[in-house]
C-alpha positions as CSV (number, residue, x, y, z in Angstrom):
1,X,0.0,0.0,0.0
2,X,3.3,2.2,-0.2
3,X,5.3,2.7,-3.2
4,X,8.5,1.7,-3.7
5,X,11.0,4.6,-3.4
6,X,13.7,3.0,-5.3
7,X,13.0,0.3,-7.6
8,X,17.0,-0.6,-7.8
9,X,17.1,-1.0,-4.1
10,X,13.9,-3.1,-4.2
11,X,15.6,-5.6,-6.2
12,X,18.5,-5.8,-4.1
13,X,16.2,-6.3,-1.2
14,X,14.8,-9.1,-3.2
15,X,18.0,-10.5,-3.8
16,X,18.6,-10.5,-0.2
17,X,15.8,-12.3,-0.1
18,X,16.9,-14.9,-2.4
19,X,20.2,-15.1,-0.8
20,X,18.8,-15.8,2.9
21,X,17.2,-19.1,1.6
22,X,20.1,-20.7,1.6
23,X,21.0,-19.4,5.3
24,X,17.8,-21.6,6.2
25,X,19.6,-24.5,5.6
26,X,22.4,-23.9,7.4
27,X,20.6,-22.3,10.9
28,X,21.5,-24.3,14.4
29,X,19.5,-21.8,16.1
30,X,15.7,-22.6,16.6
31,X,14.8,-18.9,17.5
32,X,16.8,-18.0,14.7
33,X,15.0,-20.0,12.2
34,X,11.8,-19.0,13.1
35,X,12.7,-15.6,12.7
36,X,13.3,-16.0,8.7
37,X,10.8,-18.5,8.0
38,X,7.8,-17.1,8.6
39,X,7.7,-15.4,6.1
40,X,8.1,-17.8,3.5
41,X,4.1,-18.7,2.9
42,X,1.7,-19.4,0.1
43,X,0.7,-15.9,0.3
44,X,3.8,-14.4,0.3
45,X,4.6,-16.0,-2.9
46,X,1.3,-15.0,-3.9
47,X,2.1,-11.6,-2.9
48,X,5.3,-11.3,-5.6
49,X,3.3,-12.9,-8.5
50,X,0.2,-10.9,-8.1
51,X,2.8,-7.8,-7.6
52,X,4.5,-8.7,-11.0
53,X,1.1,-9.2,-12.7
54,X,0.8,-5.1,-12.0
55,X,3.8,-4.0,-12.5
56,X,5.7,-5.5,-15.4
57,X,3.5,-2.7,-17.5
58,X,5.8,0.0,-15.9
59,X,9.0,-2.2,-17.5
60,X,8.0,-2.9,-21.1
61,X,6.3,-1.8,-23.8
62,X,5.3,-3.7,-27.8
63,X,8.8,-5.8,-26.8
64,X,10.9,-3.5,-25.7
65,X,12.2,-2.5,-22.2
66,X,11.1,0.8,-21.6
67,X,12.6,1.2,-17.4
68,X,15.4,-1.3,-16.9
69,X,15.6,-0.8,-12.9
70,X,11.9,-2.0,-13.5
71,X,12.8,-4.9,-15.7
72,X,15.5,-6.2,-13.7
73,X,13.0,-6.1,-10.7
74,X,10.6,-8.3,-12.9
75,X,13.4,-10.6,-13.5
76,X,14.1,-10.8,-9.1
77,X,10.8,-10.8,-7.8
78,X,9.6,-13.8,-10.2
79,X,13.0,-15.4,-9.6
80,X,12.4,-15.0,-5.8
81,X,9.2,-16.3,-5.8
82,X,10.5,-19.4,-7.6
83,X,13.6,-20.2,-5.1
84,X,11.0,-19.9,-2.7
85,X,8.4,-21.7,-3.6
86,X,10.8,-24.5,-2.7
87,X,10.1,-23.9,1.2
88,X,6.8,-23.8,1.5
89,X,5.3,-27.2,1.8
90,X,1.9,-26.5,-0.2
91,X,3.8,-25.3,-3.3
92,X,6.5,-27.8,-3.3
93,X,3.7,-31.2,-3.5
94,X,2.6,-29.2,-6.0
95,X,4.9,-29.5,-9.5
96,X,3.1,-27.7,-11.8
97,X,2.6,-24.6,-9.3
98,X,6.9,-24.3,-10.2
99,X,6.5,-25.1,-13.6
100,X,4.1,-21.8,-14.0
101,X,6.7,-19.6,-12.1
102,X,9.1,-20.8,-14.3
103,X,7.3,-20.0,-17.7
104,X,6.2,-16.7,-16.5
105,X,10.0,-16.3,-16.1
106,X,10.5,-17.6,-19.1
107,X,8.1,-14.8,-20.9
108,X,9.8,-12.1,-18.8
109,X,13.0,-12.7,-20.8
110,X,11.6,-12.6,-23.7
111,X,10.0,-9.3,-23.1
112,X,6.3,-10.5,-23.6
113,X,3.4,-8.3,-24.0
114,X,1.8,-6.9,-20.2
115,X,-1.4,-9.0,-21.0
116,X,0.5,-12.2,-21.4
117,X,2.3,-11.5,-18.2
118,X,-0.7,-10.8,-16.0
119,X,-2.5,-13.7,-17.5
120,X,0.3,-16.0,-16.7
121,X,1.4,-14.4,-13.1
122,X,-2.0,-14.6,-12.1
123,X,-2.8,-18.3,-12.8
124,X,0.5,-19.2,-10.5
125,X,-1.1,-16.6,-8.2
126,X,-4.2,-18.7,-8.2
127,X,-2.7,-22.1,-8.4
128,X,-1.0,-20.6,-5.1
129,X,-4.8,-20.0,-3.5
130,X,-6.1,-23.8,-4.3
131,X,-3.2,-25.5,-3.4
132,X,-2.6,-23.7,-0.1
133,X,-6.4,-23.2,0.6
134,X,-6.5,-20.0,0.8
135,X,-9.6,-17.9,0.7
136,X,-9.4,-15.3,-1.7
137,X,-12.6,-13.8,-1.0
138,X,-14.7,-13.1,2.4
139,X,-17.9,-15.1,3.1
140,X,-20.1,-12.0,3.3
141,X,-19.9,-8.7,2.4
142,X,-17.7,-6.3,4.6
143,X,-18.9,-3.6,6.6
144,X,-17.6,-0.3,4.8
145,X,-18.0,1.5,8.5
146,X,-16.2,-1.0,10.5
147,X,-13.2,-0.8,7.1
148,X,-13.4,3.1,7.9
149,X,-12.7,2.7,11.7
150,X,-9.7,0.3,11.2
151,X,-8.3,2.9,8.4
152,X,-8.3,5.3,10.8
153,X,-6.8,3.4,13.1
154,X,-4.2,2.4,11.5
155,X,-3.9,3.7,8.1
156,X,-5.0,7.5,8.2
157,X,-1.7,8.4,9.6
158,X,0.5,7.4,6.8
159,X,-2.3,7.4,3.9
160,X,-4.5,10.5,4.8
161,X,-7.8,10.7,6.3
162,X,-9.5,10.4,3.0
163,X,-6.6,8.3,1.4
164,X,-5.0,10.5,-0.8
165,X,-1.4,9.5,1.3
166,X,-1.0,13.0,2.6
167,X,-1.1,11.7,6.2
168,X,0.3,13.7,9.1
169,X,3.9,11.0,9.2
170,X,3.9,10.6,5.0
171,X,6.8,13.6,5.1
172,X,9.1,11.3,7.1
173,X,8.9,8.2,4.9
174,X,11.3,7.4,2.4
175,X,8.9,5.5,0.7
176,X,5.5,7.4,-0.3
177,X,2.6,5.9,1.1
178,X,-0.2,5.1,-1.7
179,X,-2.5,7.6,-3.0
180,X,-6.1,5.9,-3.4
181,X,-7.5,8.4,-5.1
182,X,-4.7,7.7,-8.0
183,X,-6.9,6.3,-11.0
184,X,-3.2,4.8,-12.9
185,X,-2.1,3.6,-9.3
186,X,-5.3,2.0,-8.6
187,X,-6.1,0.7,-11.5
188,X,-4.2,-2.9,-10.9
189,X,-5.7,-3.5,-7.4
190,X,-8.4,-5.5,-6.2
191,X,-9.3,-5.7,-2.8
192,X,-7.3,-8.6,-2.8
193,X,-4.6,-7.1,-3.9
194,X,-5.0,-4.7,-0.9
195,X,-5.8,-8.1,1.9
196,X,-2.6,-9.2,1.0
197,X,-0.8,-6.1,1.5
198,X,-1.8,-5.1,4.7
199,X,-1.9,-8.8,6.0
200,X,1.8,-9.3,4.8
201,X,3.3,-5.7,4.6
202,X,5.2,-4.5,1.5
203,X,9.2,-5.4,1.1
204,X,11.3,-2.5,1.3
205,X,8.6,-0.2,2.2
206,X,7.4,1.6,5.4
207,X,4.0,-0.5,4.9
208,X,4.2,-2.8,8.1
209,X,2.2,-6.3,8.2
210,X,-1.2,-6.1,10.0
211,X,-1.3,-9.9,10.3
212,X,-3.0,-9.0,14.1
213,X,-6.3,-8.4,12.7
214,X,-8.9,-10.8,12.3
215,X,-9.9,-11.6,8.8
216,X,-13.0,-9.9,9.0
217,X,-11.5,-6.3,9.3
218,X,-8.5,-7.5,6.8
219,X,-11.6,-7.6,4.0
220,X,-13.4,-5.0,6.0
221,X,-10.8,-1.7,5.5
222,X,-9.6,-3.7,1.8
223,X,-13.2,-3.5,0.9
224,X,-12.9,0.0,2.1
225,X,-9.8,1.4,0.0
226,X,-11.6,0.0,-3.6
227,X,-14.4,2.5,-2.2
228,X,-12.2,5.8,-1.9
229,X,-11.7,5.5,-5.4
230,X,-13.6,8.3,-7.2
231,X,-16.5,6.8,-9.6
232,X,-20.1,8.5,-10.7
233,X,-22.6,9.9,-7.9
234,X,-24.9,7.6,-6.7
235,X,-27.7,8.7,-4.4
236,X,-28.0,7.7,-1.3
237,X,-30.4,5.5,-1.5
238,X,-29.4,3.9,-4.0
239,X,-28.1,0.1,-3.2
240,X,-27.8,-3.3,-5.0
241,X,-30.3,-6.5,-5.1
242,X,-29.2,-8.6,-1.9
243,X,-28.7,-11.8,-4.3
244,X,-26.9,-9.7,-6.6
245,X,-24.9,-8.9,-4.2
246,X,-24.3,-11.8,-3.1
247,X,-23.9,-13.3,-6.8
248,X,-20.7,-10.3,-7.3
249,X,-19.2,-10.7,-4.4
250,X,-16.0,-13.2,-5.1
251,X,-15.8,-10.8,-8.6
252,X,-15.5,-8.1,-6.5
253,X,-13.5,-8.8,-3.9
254,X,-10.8,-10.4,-6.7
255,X,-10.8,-8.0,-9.7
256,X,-9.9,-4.5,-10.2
257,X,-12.3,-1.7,-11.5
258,X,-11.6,-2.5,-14.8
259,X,-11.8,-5.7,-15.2
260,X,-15.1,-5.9,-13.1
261,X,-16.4,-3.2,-15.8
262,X,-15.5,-6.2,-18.3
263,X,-18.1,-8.8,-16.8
264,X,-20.9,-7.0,-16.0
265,X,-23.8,-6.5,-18.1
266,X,-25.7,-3.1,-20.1
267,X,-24.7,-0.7,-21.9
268,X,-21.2,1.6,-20.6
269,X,-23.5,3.9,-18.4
270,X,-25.1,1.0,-16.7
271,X,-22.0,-0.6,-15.8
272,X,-20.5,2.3,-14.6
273,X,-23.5,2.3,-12.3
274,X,-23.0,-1.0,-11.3
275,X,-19.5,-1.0,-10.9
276,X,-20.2,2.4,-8.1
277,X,-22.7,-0.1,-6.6
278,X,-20.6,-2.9,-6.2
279,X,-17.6,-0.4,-4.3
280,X,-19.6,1.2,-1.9
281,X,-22.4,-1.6,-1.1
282,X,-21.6,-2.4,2.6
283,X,-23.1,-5.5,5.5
284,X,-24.2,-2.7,6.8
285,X,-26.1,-1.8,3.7
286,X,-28.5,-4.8,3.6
């Protein structure tokens, strides 16, 4: 939910990252240990594919590299996730998960189109989900008010009251924290995208993990963030069909604005409606 302030130093972080696997192996300590592996999860693999899937854009363009700090980050983060994919016990029973890490490696090289990288990241992303059991959506819809009282918590400080990342501690951050309102920056995200972030933090950012909250609020204030994006006016009484709702809600909850546009039905204006509906409809709503 913070953006990188140095995309060079991001992929010597990564490399770090790379290079501490093999201190796993060689640990005596036991508190030692379990201070590095943690990390190592389904979702934090997840994490760097689903990353990748929205950032290679920035790197090339029709076949040719267009930012090569960016590139060479590509080329780390989706080598990192492979190396350690090898220690997490969900992904290693699981072959082909590799295999599709290693082809969307393989199309990094050769400088393939943003599409066929997303498509590609995102099925090893998903693969990731299954094999690990991972629930990529929340049972029920979120309450937007309780998502509002956990940003301002925990957020508002760094991100802004109304999340445009001009929070009263963003001027002592190296890295800038995300601006919400940012149609390009938030074009990519889902509020998956955003559960992952804020359960795991963001390497080599001042985003911190908020793995201490329940996964109720985790969907609650990433339900939340999708909604401080600005879309059409609705009126205020205006809300969706309960089984509609319910019949959206893994869409929503997994795909960006975009992309949700894609699927649903009418004519542009009507999905634009829809699309307002789906962001700001609410538990508390019903």
């Amino acid at each position: 939910m913070i953006e990188k302030n140095s995309t060079a130093s991001f992929a010597l972080a990564s490399i770090a990252i790379s290079a501490s696997l093999l201190y796993v192996g060689v640990v005596n300590n036991t508190s030692a240990q379990e201070g590095i592996r943690p990390a190592y999860t389904a979702d934090f693999v997840a994490q760097m594919l689903d990353y990748v899937s929205r950032d290679y854009a920035l790197a090339v363009s029709n076949g040719k590299v267009i930012d090569e700090d960016e590139y060479v980050e590509q080329l780390v983060v989706s080598g990192s996730a492979l190396e350690v994919s090898d220690q997490v016990t969900a992904i290693k029973s699981q072959p082909a998960i590799r295999g599709e890490i290693a082809s969307l490696i393989e199309l990094i090289k050769e400088k393939a189109s943003p599409e066929a990288i997303k498509k590609q990241a995102l099925k090893a992303r998903d693969a990731i989900y299954v094999a690990a059991g991972t629930a990529i959506a929340p049972r029920n819809w979120p309450s937007l008010a309780q998502g509002k009282q956990i940003f301002t918590a925990n957020c508002a400080s760094c991100h802004g009251a109304v999340g445009d990342g001009r929070g009263s501690a963003a001027q002592t951050l190296a890295s800038k924290p995300m601006n919400f309102h940012d149609s390009a920056r938030m074009a990519p995200m889902s509020p998956l995208s955003v559960f992952t972030s804020v359960k795991l933090g963001v390497q080599n950012t001042a985003m911190p993990s908020f793995s201490s909250l329940a996964e109720d609020e985790l969907w609650a204030v990433s339900f939340y963030v999708l909604s401080l994006r600005p879309r059409m006016e609705l009126p205020l009484a205006a809300k969706l069909d309960p089984t509609a709702a319910d019949l959206w809600l893994k869409a929503a909850a997994t795909l960006p604005d975009e992309e949700l546009m894609q699927t649903l039905p009418g004519s542009s204006a009507e999905r634009l409606k829809s699309l307002a509906l789906l962001r700001t409809h609410s538990e508390d709503r019903k």
